[in-house]
C-alpha positions in Angstrom: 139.0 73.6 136.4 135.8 75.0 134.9 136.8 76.9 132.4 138.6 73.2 131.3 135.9 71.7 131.3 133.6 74.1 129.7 136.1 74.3 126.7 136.1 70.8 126.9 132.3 70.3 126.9 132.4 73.3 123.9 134.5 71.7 121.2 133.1 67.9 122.2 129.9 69.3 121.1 130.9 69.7 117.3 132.6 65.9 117.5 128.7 65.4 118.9 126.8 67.0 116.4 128.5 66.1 113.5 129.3 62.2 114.1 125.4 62.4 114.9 124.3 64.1 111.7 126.4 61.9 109.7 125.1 58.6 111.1 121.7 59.9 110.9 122.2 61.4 107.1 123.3 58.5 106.0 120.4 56.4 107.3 117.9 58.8 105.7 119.6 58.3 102.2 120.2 54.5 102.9 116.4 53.8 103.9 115.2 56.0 101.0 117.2 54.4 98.1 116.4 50.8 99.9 120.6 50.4 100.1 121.6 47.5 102.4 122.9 48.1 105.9 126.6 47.4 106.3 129.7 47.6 108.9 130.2 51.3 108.7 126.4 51.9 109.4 127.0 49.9 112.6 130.3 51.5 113.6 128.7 54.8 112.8 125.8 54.5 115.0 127.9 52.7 117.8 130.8 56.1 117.3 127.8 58.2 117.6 126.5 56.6 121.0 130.0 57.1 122.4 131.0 60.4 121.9 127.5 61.4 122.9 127.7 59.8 126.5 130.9 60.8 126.6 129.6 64.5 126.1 127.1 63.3 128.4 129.5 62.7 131.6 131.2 65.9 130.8 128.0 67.8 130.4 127.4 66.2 133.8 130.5 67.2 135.6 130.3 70.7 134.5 126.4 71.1 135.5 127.8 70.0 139.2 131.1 72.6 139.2 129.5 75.5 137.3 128.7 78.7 138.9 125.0 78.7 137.6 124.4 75.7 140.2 124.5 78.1 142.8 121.6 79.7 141.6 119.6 77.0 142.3 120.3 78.2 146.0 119.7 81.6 145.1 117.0 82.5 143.3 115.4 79.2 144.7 112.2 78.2 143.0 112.5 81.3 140.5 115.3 79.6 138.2 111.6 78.5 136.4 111.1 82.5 136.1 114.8 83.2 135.2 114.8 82.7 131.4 118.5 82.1 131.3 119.1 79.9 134.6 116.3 78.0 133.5 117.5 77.4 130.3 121.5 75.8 131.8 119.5 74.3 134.7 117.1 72.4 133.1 115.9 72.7 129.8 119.2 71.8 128.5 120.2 69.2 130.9 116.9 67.7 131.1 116.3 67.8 127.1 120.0 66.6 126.5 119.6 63.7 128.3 116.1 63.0 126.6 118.3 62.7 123.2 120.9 60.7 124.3 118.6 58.2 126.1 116.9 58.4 122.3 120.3 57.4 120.6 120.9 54.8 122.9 117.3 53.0 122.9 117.9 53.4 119.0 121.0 52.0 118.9 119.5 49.2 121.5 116.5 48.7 118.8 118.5 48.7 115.5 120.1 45.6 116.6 117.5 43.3 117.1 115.9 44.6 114.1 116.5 41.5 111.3 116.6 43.2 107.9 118.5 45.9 106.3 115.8 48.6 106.3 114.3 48.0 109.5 118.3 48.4 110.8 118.3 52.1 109.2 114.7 53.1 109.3 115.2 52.6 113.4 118.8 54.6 113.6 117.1 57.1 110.9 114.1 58.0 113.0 115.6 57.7 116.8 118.8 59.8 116.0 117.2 62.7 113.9 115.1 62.8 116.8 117.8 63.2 119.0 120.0 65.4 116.7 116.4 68.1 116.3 116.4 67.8 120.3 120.4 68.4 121.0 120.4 71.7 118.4 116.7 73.0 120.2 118.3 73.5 123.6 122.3 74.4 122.7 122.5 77.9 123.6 123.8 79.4 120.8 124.2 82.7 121.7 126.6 81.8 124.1 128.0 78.7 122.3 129.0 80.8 118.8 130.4 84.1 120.7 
């Protein structure tokens, strides 16, 4: 089952970062050449909240049936000292989540927002944010290989 779910988490992770670097691409472009905000921008930036919590709950189920959660009972309070646990035990979880709370306050903002560029500007800023924070903590080592 883990090696399901790690697969799955793996290749869910490209839908991720590439629905999110479209949707926040676009809104660059569209705020800088003052283009209007349309139906696409909102089903891109609602697409881009899905599959994220989506990766989200799997991310979540494989933290919990992972071998690395055991070393949380091993090494105890040196996972901090453990470059590696540290890094699948919290910095990625933790800093994950950060960006995914970041798309969905963004995508919670752009819609009260009134005009066109407000709209973009707030899905520009809130999911490149998010995007710079999902590709700081992928482990790429391990993710490319």
């Amino acid at each position: 089952m883990y090696e399901i779910i790690l697969s799955l988490h793996s290749y869910w992770a490209y839908l991720v970062l590439i629905v999110i670097t479209i949707t926040a691409v676009t809104a660059i472009v569209k705020t800088m050449g003052d283009k209007e905000y349309e139906n696409n921008d909102f089903r891109r930036g609602l697409f881009s909240l899905i599959v994220s919590h989506i990766q989200l709950l799997i991310g979540l189920v494989l933290y919990f049936v992972s071998p690395r959660f055991e070393l949380w009972s091993e090494l105890g309070g040196k996972v901090m000292s453990n470059s590696l646990a540290r890094l699948y035990l919290v910095e990625h979880p933790f800093v994950n989540i950060i960006a995914i709370a970041l798309i969905t306050i963004g995508y919670s903002k752009h819609k009260r927002k009134l005009t066109s560029k407000a709209k973009l500007k707030t899905i520009a800023v809130f999911y490149s944010l998010a995007l710079v924070l999902l590709l700081s903590r992928i482990p790429w080592g391990t993710w490319l290989s």
